[in-house]
N, C-alpha and C positions, 0 to 999 in steps of 0.2 A: 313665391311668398307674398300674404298680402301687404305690406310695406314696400315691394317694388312695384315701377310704372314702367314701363313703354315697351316698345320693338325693336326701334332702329336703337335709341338709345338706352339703357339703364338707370333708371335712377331709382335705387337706395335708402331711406328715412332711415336714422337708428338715433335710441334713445330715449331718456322720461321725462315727463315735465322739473321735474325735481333731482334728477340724475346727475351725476360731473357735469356731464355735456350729453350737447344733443348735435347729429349731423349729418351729411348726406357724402353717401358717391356719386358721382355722374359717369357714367360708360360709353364709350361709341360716339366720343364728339369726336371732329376730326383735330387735325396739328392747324398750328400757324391761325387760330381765331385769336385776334383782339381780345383782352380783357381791360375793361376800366374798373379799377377799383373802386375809386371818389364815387364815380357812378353808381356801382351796384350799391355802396354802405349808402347812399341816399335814397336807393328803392327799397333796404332793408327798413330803414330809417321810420318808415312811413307807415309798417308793421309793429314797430316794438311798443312794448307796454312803457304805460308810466311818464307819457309826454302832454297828458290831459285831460278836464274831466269827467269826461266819456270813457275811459277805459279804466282797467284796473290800476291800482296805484302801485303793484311788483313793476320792480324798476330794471333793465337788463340791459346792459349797452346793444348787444347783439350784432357784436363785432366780428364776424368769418375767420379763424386763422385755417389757411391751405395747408393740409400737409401731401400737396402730390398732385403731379394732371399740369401745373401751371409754372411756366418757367421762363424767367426776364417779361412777365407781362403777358405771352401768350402759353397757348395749351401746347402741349407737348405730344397728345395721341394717347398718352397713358390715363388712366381713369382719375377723375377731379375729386380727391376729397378735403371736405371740410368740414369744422367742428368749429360750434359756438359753447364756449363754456357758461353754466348756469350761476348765478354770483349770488342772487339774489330770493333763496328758497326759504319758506316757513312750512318746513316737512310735518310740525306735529299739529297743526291746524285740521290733519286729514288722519289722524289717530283715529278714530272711530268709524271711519267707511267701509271699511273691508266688513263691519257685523251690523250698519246701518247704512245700507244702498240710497246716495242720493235720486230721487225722479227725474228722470229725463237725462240721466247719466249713464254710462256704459259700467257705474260699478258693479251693478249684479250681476249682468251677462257676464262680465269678463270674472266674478266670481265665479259663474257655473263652469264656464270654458277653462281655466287656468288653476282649477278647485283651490283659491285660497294665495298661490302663489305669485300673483300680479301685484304690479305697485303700484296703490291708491294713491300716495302723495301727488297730490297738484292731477291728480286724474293720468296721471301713467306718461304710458304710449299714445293712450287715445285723445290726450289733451290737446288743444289750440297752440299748444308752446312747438309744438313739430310742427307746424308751419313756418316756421322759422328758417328752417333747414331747407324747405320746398321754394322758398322767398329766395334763398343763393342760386338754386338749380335754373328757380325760376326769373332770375335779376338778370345769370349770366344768358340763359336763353334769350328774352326779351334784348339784349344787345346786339347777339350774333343775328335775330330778324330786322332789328333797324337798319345794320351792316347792306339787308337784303332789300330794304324798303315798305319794312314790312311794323305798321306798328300796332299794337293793342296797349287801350285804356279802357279803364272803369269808371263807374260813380255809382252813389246811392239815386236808387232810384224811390226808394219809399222804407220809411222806419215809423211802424206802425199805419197811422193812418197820413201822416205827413208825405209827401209824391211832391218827386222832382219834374221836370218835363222830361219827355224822351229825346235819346240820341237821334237826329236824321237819318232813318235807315239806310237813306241813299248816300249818305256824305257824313257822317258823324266827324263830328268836330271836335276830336281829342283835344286837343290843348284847351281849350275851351272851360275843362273841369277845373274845377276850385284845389285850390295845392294843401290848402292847411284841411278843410274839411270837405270833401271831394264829391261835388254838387256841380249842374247845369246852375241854376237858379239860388244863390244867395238867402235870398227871402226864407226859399224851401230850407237849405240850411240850417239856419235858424230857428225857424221851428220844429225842424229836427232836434235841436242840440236841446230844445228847452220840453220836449218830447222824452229826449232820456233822461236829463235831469229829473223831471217828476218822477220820472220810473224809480232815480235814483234814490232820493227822497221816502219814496213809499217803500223802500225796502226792496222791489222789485226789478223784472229788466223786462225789454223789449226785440223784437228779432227786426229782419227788415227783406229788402230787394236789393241788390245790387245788377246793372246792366254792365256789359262789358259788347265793346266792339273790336275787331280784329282788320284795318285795311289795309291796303297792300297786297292781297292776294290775289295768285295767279288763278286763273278757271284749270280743274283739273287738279287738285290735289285731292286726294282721300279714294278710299275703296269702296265698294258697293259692302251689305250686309254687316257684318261685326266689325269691319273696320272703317266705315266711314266717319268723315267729322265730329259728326254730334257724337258716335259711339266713344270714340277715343277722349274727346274732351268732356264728355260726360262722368266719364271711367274717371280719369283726374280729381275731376269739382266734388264727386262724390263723394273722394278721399278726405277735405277739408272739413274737420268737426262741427256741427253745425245745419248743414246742407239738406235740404227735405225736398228742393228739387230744382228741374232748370229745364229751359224751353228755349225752345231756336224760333228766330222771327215771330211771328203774331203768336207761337206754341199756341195751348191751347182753343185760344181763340181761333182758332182754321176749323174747330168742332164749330161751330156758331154758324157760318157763311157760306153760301156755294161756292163751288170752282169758280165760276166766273170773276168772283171777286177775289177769293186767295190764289190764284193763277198770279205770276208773274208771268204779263207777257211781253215779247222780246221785242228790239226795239236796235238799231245801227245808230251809234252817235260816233262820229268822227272816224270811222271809218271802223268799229270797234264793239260789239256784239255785246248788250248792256240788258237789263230789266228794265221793265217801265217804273218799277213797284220792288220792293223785298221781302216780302211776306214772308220768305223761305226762310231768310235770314240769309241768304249768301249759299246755301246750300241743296243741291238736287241729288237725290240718289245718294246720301253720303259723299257728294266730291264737289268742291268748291265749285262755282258757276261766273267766278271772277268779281260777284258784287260784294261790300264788306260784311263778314261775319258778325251776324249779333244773337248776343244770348242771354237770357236772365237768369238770376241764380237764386234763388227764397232760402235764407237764413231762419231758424228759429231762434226764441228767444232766450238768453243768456241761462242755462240750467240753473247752477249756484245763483241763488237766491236767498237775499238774508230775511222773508217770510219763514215763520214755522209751514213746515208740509209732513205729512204720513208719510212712515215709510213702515220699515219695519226691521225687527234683532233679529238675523241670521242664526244667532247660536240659541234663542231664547225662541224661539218662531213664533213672535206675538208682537202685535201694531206697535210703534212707538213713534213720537213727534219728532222732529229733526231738526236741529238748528245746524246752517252752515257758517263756518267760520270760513277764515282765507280772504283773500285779493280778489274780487271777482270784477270784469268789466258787465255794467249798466247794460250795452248794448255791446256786439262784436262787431256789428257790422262795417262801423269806419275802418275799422284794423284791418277788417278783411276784405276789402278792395284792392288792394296789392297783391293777396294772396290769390284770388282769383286771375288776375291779371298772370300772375307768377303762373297758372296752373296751366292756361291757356297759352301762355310762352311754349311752358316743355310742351303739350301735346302738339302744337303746329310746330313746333321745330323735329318733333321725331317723325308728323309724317313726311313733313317738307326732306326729310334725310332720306326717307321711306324712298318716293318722289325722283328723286334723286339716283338712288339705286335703279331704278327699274326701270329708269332712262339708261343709263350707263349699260343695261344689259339688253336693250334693243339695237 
């Protein structure tokens, strides 16, 4: 089903943006993992609407209750699930979508596909609010890798025309990023924030960049062809509403240059088999090469838009203007730094599981 992800492990999304609840399973984690709670509600924390004026003003605690998988603190072996209840829904905001398809929304496809019987409220299934659900799978994964020594952080790297500086591809400096709005450079922040505001203002929104690095990893994880790195965490980011595309190390840029220069060439430091350079981003052949993972992810910009835009009456089959009502965030992209982070969690922890097995059977 297109709502589940992985191999080694399962995970699950179910739910609508506007539904009781929305929530996940996780499958195939092993017993006896650590869970911090306080931990994960403050990676959740960092996702939820309604904490600022960059996002939308729908307010959600987006508080996890477990019913199963976790027990006195740790996993049990049995599958994780959990639901976040919806508290906070203006359903009849979205009374006219189903015969007036917003642009740049999945309302009409999922009209063609579902002939009529999919829920427009707050954009369904397809909406940003299932991220939420991926932010648990993806809180608790990102802990069981730290456990490992293994950590991945994000930041914006550009919203609009405003550009942060880049991560040290050889050494990225997680901690480093800004906690309240999640930037290398300060400065760049704030022209950021004053970047969406105008958007705000004018009725409109903005999309952005976000960079994410992965370190800690060992050389040798991932598969050649369909299942190497990029493809797996690809497969993920893709899932996040929003997403138009994503590049490992210099990505495109390796079109521009000769081998001589996008070659990483190899190099012994400390007794320890290293690049000079990571142009790859961490990655050869689909299987990690031991340098840290980076990847960037291109958001577009916020669909709902309180501009008039064309659309057109479904039952009536003749043009008509559209005004959108509802909570919409200016820009997604600060939200969605966590979630990226969260995506990139589950796919290195399912191959690291993957990894794992195929050792145990040599």
């Amino acid at each position: 089903m297109s709502s589940t992800y992985g191999e080694n492990l399962k995970l699950s999304i179910f739910g609508q943006s506007h539904g009781p609840a929305i929530g996940m399973t996780l499958d195939g984690i092993p017993a006896g993992l650590n869970v911090d709670f306080d931990k994960l509600q403050q990676f959740l924390n960092r996702r939820a609407p309604g904490q600022n004026d960059w996002s939308t003003p729908r307010k959600e605690e987006d508080k996890p209750e477990f019913l199963a998988g976790i027990l006195d603190g740790y996993t049990c072996g049995a599958p994780i699930a959990a639901v976040i209840h919806n508290k906070n829904t203006r359903s009849g905001d979205y009374e006219n979508l189903k015969d007036c398809p917003r642009p740049g929304h999945a309302d009409y496809t999922a009209q063609i596909k579902y002939g009529g019987f999919q829920d427009a409220a707050g954009g369904g299934h397809f909406s940003g609010r299932l991220t939420a659900p991926l932010c648990i799978a993806g809180g608790l994964c990102k802990q069981w890798l730290e456990e490992m020594g293994i950590q991945i952080g994000a930041h914006i790297l550009a919203i609009g025309e405003c550009g942060d500086q880049y991560f040290d591809p050889m050494d990225p400096e997680l901690e480093s990023v800004g906690k309240d709005f999640p930037v290398l450079d300060p400065e760049a922040g704030s022209a950021m924030r004053d970047f969406i505001a105008q958007a705000r203002a004018a009725g409109d929104s903005v999309g952005g960049i976000i960079e994410c690095a992965v370190t800690g990893l060992p050389a040798g994880i991932g598969e050649p062809m369909f299942g190497g790195v990029e493809s797996r965490i690809a497969q993920i980011v893709y899932g996040i509403p929003a997403v138009k595309g994503v590049e490992f190390g210099i990505g495109f840029d390796c079109a521009c240059v000769p081998g001589s220069q996008s070659n990483d060439d190899f190099a012994i430091v400390d007794g320890k088999i290293v690049t000079q350079t990571n142009n790859a981003g961490g990655i050869l052949g689909g299987i990690t090469n031991g340098m840290p993972v980076i990847f960037t992810t291109a958001f577009k910009a916020t669909p709902s838009i309180a501009c008039g835009q064309n659309s057109v009456s479904l039952s009536l089959m003749e043009e008509k203007e559209l005004r959108i009502k509802g909570r919409h965030d200016p820009c997604i992209v600060p939200r969605a730094v966590p979630v990226v982070e969260a995506a990139a969690a589950i796919a290195i922890y399912d191959l690291i599981l993957g990894n794992t097995q195929t050792n145990r059977r040599k």
